[in-house]
C-alpha positions as CSV (number, residue, x, y, z in Angstrom):
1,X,0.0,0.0,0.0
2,X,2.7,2.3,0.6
3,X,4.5,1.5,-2.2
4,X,1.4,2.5,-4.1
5,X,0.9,5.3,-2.6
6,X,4.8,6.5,-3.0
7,X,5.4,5.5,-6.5
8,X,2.6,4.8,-8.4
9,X,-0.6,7.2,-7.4
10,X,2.1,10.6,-7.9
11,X,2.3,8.5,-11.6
12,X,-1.3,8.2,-12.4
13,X,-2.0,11.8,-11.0
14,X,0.9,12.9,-13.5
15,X,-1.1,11.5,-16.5
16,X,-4.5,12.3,-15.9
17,X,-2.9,16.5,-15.5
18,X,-1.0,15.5,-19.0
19,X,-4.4,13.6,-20.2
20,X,-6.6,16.3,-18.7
21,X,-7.9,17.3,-22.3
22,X,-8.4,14.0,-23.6
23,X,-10.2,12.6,-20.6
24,X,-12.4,15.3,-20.5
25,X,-13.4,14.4,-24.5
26,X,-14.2,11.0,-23.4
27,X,-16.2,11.6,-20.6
28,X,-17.8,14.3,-22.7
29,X,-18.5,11.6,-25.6
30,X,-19.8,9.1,-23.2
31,X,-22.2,11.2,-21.7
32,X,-23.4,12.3,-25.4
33,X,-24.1,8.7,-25.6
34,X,-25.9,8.1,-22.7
35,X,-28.0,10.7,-23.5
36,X,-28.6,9.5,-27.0
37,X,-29.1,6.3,-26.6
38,X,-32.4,6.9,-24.0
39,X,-33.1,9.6,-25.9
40,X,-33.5,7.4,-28.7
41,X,-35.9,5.2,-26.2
42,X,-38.2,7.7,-25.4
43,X,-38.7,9.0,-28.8
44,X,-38.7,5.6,-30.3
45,X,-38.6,6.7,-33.7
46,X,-35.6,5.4,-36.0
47,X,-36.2,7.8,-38.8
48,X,-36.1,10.8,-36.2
49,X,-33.4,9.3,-34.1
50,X,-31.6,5.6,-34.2
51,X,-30.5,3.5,-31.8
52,X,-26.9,4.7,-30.5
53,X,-25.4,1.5,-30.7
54,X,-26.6,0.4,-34.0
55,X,-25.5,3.6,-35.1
56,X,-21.8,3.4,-33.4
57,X,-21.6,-0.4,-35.3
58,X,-22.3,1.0,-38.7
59,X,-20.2,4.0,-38.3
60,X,-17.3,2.0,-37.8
61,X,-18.1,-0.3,-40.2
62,X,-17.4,2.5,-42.6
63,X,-14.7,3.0,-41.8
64,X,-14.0,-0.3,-43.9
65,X,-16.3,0.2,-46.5
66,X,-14.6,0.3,-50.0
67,X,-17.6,2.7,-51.2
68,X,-17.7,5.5,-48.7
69,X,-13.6,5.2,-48.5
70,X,-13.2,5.6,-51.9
71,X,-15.7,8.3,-51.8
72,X,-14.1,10.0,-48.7
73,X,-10.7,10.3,-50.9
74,X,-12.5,11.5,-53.8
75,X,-13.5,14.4,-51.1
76,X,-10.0,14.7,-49.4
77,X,-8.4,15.2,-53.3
78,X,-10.6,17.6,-53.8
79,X,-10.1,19.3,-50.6
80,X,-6.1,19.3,-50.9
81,X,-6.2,20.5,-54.9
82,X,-8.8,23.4,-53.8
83,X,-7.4,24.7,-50.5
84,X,-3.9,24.6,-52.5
85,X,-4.6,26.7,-55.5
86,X,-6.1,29.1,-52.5
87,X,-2.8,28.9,-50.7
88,X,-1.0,29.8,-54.1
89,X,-3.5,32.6,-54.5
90,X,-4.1,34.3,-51.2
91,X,-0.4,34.1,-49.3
92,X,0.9,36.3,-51.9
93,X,-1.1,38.4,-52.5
94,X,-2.2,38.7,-48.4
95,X,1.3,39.8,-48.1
96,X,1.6,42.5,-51.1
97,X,-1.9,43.9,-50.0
98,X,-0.1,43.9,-45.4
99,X,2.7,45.1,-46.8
100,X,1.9,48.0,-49.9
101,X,-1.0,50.1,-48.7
102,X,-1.1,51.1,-52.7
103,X,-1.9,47.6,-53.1
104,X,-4.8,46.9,-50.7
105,X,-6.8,50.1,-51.7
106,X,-6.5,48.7,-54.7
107,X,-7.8,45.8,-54.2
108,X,-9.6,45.7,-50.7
109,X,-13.0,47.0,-52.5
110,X,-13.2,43.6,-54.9
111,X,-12.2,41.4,-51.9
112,X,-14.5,43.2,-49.4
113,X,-17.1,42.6,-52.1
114,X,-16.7,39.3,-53.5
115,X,-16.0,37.4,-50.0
116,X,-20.1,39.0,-49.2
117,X,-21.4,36.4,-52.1
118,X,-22.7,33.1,-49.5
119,X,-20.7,29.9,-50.8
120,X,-23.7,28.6,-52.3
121,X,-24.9,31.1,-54.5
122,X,-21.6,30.4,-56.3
123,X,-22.3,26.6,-57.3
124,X,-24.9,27.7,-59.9
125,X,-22.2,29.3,-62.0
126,X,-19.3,26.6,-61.0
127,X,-21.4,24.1,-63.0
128,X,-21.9,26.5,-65.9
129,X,-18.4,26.9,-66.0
130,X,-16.9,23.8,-64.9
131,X,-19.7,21.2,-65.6
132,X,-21.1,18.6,-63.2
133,X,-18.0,16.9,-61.8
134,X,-14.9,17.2,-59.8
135,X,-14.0,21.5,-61.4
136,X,-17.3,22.7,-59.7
137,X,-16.1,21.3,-56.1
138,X,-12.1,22.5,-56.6
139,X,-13.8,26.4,-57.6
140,X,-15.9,26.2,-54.7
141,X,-13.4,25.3,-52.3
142,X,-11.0,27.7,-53.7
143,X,-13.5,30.2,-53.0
144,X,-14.5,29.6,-49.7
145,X,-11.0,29.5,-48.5
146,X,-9.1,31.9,-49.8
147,X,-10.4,35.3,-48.0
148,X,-9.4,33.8,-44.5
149,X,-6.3,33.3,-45.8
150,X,-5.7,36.6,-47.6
151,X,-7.4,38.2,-44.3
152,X,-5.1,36.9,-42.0
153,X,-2.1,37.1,-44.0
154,X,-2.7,40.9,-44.0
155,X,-3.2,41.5,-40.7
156,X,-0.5,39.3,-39.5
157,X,2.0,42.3,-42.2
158,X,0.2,44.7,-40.5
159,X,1.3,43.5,-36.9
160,X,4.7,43.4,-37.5
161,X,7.1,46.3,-35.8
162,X,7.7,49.1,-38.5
163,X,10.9,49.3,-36.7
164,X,12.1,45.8,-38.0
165,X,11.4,47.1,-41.2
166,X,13.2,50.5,-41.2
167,X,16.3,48.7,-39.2
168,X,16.6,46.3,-42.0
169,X,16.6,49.6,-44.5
170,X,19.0,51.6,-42.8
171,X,21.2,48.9,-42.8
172,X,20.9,48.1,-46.7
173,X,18.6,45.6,-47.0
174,X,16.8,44.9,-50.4
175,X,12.9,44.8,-50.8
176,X,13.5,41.0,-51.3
177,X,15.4,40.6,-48.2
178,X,12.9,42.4,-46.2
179,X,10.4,40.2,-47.3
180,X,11.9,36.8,-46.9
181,X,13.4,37.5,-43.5
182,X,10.9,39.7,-41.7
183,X,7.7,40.3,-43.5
184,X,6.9,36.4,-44.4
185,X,8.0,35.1,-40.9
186,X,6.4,37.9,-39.1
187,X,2.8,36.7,-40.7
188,X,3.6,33.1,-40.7
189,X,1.8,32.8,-37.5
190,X,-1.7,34.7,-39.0
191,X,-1.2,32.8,-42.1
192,X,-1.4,29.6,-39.9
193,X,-4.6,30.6,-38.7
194,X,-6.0,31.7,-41.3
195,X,-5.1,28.1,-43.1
196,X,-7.0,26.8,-40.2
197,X,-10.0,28.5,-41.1
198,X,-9.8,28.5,-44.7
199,X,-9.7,24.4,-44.4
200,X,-12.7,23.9,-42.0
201,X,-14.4,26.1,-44.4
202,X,-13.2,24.2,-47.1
203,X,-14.4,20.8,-45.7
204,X,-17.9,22.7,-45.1
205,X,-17.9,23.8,-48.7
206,X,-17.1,21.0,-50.4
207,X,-19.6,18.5,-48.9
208,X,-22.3,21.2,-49.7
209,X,-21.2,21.5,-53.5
210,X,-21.0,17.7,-53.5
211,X,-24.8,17.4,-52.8
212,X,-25.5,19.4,-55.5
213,X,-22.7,19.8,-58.1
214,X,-21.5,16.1,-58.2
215,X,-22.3,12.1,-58.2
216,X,-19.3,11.0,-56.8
217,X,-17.5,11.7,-53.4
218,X,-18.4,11.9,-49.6
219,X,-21.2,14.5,-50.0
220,X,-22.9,12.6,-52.1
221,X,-23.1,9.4,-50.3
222,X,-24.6,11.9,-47.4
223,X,-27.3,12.6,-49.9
224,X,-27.9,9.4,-51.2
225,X,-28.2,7.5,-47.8
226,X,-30.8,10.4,-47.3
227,X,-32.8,9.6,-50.3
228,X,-32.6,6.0,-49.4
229,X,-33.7,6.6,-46.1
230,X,-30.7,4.6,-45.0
231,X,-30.9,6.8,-41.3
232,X,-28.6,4.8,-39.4
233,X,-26.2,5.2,-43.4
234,X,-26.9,8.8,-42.8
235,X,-26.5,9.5,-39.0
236,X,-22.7,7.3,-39.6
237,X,-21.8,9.3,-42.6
238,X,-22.4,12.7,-40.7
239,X,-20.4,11.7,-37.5
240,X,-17.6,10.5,-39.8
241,X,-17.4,13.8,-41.6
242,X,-17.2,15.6,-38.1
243,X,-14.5,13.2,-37.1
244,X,-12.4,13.6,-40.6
245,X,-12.8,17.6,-39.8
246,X,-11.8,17.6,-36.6
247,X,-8.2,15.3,-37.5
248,X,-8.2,17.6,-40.8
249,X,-7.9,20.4,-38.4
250,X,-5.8,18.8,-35.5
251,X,-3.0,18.5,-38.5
252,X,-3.0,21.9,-39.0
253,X,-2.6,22.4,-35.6
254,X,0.7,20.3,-35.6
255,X,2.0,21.6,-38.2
256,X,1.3,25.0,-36.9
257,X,3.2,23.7,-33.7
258,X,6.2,22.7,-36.0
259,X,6.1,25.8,-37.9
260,X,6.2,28.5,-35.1
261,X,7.2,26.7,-31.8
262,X,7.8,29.8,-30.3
263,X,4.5,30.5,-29.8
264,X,4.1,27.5,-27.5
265,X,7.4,27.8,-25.7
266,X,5.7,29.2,-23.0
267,X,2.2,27.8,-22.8
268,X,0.9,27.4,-19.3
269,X,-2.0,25.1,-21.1
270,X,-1.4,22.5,-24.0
């Protein structure tokens, strides 16, 4: 008993204030359960609600399932060529529009503008120009992204110490050097966030389009499973694209933690 108490209760404590985060999720999951599932008792309507555990069995069936995998990569490919082309778009020219004043009074008005127009109303003139497949979908995420990206890239230039600038000028420095060494890692961190955004948006986007715009990919296996009334299908499918989200996003999050540790170095909380 002592030895327990000595060695190896200071060693659980230690990993439930490491775990503190995680355990918290699980406890919050089972409760969501719990609730569900009598929930789904009282109601006793399957079309309305399902039975929890029928529905946790089919949604990690899925996970197996050649159809909705191949259909989830279809979604993912589509996700990583869209959100790209955004990157390749909106990181430059966030940081010409942070950095050149000229620049973003230029062009402010059209972004202000065209990042008003809802993500939807764009899909009727995707498919007019792209056609019913996989162009609608790469447009629509491109769309959606971008202006989080662009937004945050500028703000993160506009934080940046004008005195880092002017030192770098007084000592000789060419517009090119200022750029690489001050004004890109100086909005690196902004631009991180805004990638964040831009690719939950993206996911968001992209399984709307795909229940219109498409017949292929994980938004359409959403609305088919809906059509079908296949509930407990449908219930699985939407759990599953909260779950690809969420590690879509936790990614980011590492990389962001890669990227810029400094900005955890001294982080009381994880």
């Amino acid at each position: 008993m002592e030895r327990f108490r000595g060695k190896i209760l200071p060693f659980i404590l230690r990993l439930l204030r490491r775990s503190k985060g995680t355990f918290i999720f699980i406890l919050g999951m089972v409760v969501v359960g719990i609730v569900w599932h009598f929930l789904a008792l009282h109601i006793d309507r399957t079309i309305i609600l399902p039975n929890f555990a029928e529905t946790m069995r089919v949604f990690i069936s899925l996970w197996t399932d050649e159809v909705v995998m191949t259909g989830l990569l279809i979604t993912l490919e589509r996700i990583f060529r869209g959100f790209g082309i955004a990157v390749l778009i909106g990181l430059p020219l966030g940081l010409l529009m942070g950095y050149s004043k000229t620049i973003r009074d230029a062009l402010s008005p059209l972004m202000n503008s065209v990042r008003q127009v809802p993500v939807m109303a764009w899909i009727p003139l995707g498919v007019i120009w792209f056609g019913i497949m996989g162009g609608v979908t790469t447009f629509i995420i491109t769309i959606s992204s971008i202006f989080p990206l662009m937004l945050n890239t500028i703000a993160g230039v506009q934080n940046i110490d004008q005195n880092y600038i002017n030192a770098a000028k007084s000592m000789g420095a060419s517009q090119f050097k200022i750029f690489t060494t001050i004004i890109l890692p100086g909005a690196l961190p902004n631009f991180l966030v805004g990638c964040r955004l831009g690719l939950g948006l993206a996911w968001f986007s992209v399984i709307c389009a795909e229940f219109i715009a498409t017949r292929e990919g994980f938004g359409f296996l959403i609305v088919n499973a809906q059509h079908g009334f296949q509930i407990y299908m449908l219930y699985s499918l939407i759990i599953m694209s909260g779950v690809v989200g969420f590690l879509l996003d936790r990614i980011l999050q590492v990389i962001e933690r890669l990227v810029t540790p400094w900005r955890y170095k001294n982080a009381a909380i994880d």
